[in-house]
C-alpha positions in Angstrom: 137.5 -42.6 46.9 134.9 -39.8 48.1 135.7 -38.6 51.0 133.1 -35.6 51.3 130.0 -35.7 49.0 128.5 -32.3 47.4 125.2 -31.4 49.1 122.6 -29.2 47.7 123.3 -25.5 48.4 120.7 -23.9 50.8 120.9 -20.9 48.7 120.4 -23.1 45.5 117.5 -24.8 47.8 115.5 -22.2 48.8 115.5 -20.2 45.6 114.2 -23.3 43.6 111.4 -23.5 46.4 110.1 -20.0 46.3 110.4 -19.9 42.0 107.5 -22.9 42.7 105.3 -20.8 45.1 105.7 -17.5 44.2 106.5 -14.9 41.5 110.8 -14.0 41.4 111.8 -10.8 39.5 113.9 -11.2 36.5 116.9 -11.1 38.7 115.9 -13.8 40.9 115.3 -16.0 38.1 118.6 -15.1 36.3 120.2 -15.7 39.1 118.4 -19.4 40.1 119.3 -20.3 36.3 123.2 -19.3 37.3 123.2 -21.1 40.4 121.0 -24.5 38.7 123.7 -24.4 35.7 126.5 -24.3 37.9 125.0 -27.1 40.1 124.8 -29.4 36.6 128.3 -28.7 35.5 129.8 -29.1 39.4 127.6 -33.1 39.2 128.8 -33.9 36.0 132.5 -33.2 37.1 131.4 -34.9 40.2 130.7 -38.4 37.9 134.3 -37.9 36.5 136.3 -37.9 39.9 133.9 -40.7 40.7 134.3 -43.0 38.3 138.7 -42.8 39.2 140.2 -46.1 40.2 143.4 -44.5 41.8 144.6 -44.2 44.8 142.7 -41.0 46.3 140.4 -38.4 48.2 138.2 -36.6 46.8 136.4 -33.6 48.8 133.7 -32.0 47.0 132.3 -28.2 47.8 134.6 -27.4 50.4 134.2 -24.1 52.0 136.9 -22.6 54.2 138.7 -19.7 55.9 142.7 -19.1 56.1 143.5 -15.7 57.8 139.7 -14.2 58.3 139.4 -15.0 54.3 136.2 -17.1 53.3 137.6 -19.2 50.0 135.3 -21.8 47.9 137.1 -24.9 46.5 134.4 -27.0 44.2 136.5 -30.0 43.9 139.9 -31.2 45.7 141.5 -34.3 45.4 144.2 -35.6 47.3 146.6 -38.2 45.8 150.0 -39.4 47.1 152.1 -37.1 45.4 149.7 -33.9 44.7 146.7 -32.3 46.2 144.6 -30.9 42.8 141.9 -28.5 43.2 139.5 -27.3 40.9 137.6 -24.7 39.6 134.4 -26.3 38.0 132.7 -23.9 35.2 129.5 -24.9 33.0 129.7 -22.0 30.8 128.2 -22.5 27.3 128.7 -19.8 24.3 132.0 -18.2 22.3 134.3 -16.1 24.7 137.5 -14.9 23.8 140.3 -14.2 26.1 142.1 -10.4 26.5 144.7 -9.5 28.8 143.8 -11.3 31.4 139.7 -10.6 30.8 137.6 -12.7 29.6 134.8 -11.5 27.1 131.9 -13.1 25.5 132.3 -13.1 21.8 128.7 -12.2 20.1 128.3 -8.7 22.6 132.1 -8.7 23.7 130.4 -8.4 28.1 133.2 -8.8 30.4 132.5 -12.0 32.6 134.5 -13.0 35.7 137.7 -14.2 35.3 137.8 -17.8 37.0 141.6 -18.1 36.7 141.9 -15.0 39.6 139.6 -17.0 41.9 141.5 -20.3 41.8 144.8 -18.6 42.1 143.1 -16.9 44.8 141.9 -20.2 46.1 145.1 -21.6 45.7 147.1 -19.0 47.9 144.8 -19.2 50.6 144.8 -23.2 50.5 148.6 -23.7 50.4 148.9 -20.9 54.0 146.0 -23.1 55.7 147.6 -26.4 54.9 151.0 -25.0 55.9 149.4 -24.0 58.9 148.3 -27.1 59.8 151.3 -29.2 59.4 151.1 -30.4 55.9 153.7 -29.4 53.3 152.3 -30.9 49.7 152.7 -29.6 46.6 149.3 -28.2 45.1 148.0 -27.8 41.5 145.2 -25.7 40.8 142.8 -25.4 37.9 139.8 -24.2 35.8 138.0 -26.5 34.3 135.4 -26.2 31.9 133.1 -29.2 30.9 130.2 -27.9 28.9 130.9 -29.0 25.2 129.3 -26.3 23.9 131.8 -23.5 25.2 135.0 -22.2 23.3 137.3 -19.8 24.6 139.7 -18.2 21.9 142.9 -16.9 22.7 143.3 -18.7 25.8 147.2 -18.3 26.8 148.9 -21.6 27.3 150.2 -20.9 30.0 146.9 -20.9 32.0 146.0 -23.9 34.1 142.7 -24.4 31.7 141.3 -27.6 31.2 139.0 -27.7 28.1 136.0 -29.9 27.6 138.1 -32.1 25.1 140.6 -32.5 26.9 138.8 -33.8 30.0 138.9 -37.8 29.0 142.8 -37.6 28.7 143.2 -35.4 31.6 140.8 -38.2 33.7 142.8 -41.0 32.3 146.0 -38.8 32.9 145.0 -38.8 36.9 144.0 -42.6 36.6 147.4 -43.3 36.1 149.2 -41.9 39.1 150.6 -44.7 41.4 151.5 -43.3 44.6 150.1 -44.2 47.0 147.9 -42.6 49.9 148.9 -42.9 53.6 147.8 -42.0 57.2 149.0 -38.1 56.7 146.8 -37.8 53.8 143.6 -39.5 55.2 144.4 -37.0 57.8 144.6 -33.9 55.8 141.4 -35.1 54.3 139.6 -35.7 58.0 141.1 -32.0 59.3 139.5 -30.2 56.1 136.6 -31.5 56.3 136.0 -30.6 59.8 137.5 -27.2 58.6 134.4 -27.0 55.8 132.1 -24.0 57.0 128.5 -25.2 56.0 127.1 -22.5 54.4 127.9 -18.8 53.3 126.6 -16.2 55.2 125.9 -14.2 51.9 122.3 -15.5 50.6 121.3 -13.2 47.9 117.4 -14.1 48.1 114.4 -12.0 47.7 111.9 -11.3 50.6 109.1 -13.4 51.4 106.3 -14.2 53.9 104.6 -17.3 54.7 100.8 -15.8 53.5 102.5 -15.1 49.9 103.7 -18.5 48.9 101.1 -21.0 46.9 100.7 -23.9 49.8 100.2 -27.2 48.6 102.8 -30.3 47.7 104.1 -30.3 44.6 105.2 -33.3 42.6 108.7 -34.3 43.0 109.2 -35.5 39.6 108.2 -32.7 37.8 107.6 -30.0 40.1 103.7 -29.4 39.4 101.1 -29.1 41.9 98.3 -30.7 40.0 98.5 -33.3 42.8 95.8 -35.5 44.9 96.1 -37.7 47.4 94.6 -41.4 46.6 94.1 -43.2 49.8 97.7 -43.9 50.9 99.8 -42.1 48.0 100.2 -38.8 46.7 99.6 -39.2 42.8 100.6 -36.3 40.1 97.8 -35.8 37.7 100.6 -34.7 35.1 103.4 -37.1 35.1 101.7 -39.8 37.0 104.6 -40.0 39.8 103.2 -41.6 42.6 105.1 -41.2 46.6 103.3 -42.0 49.6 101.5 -39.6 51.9 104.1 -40.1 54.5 106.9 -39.4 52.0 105.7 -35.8 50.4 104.8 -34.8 54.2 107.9 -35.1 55.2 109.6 -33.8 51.9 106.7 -31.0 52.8 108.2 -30.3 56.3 111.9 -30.0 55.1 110.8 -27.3 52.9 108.8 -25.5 55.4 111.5 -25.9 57.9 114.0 -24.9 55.1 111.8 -21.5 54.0 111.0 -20.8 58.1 113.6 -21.7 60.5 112.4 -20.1 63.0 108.9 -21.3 63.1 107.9 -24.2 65.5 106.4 -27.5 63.2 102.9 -27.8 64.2 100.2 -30.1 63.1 97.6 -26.4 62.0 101.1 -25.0 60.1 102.1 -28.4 57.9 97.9 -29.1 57.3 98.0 -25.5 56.0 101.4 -25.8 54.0 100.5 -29.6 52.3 96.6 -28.3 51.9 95.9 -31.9 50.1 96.4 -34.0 52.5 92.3 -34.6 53.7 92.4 -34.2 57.5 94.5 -32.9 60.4 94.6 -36.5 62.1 96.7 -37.7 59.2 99.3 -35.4 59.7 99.3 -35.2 63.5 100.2 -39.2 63.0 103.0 -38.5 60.7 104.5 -35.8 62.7 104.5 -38.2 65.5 105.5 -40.8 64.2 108.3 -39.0 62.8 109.6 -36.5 65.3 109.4 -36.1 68.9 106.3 -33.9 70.8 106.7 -31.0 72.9 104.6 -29.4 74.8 104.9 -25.5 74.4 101.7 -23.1 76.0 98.1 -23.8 74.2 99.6 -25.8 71.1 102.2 -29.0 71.0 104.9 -28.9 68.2 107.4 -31.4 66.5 111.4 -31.5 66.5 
């Protein structure tokens, strides 16, 4: 059973919007590709523990703090017996594995080590839970589930699980009987009050409002070769059609998201959507929408 869904990362969020409306160095774009890769292979794991028939929890992108440590867990999943958490990795390429590093194999770069995180992880998980009354036994581990990655000389003893080994370990976990009680629903309800919502640690370029391209963009295919046709919004590349009301609003999460500190106004969202043919429409959406205040010469929208 899902317990907690996996949301979006504002960090993943906001990069992806400012790659669409203005230039990112080469850094910025590397790092976007990390984050979106990561994102895929953290989904696809997600349609795994999904599709499990036993009796369990799962808690996706839980992020928490044991004695003033921050620690990330991408999956957890309670069962009867065992909590599991895992470490979900979407590399792709040959890597070979060297006392205790990890190196790609074509240009032998060092990467991170995932295995010192999730014992990491694991540490700091067991001490919260202990702390909180819980005493459960806890397996941690890496898991890899790009098809396309290989990692040579991998010790046995390592908590790794492979991309072909991810059907049997799935039907493996299927299997387990026991079943869940009041203490684990619980455990499940205290961590994820216990979830922080975001890092504090954004690693995002500088921007301003007058550098980003205004306009919406399509949200099929992310152009902005887009008109509005009397009550839709229609992509002159792909052909997606949304209503007006629809990309406005998608419009205003994205301004909102890029300038939390700015006040929603009917002048600001006319200026950010630019297509939308007159300031009436979007006063009625706004609106209709959110609620008015009143604030000096201009009225605004929360």
């Amino acid at each position: 059973m899902l317990f907690k869904e996996r949301k979006t990362s504002l960090e993943y969020a906001l990069l992806k919007s400012l790659s669409s409306r203005m230039k990112l160095h080469e850094k910025d774009l590397q790092y976007l590709r990390n984050l979106e890769k990561g994102d895929e292979g953290e989904r696809y794991f997600d349609s795994l523990t999904g599709a499990l028939t036993c009796d369990c929890f799962v808690l996706n992108d839980l992020r928490l703090s044991c004695n003033n440590a921050t620690f990330q867990i991408d999956a957890l999943m309670i069962t009867g017996e065992t909590i599991y958490l895992f470490e979900v990795k979407n590399y792709k390429g040959d890597f070979y594995y060297e006392r205790d590093r990890i190196f790609t194999k074509n240009n032998k770069s060092e990467i991170n080590n995932p295995l010192l995180q999730v014992k990491r992880c694991e540490s700091l998980f067991r001490q919260l839970i202990l702390s909180l009354g819980f005493n459960m036994p806890v397996s941690a581990s890496v898991v890899f589930v790009n098809p396309e990655f290989t990692l040579y000389q991998a010790p046995l003893s390592a908590p790794f699980i492979f991309p072909n080994q991810l059907k049997r370990y799935m039907k493996d976990l299927n299997a387990i009987s026991a079943k869940l009680s009041g203490k684990h629903r619980r455990l499940a309800e205290k961590l994820s009050s216990l979830h922080i919502e975001e890092s504090p640690f954004l690693h995002l370029p500088k921007y301003r409002y007058d550098q980003l391209r205004k306009g919406i963009f399509c949200a099929t295919c992310g152009s902005f070769s887009c008109a509005v046709k009397g009550r839709s919004v229609i992509c002159e590349d792909c052909g997606q059609a949304e209503s007006v009301e629809a990309a406005v609003l998608r419009s205003v999460r994205e301004f909102r998201m890029l300038f939390p500190e700015r006040k929603i106004t009917t002048n600001d969202i006319f200026d950010w959507c630019r297509i939308v043919d007159s300031k009436k429409r979007v006063s009625r959406i706004l609106a209709k929408n959110f609620n008015k205040f009143r604030g000096g010469r201009w009225s605004y929208y929360e």
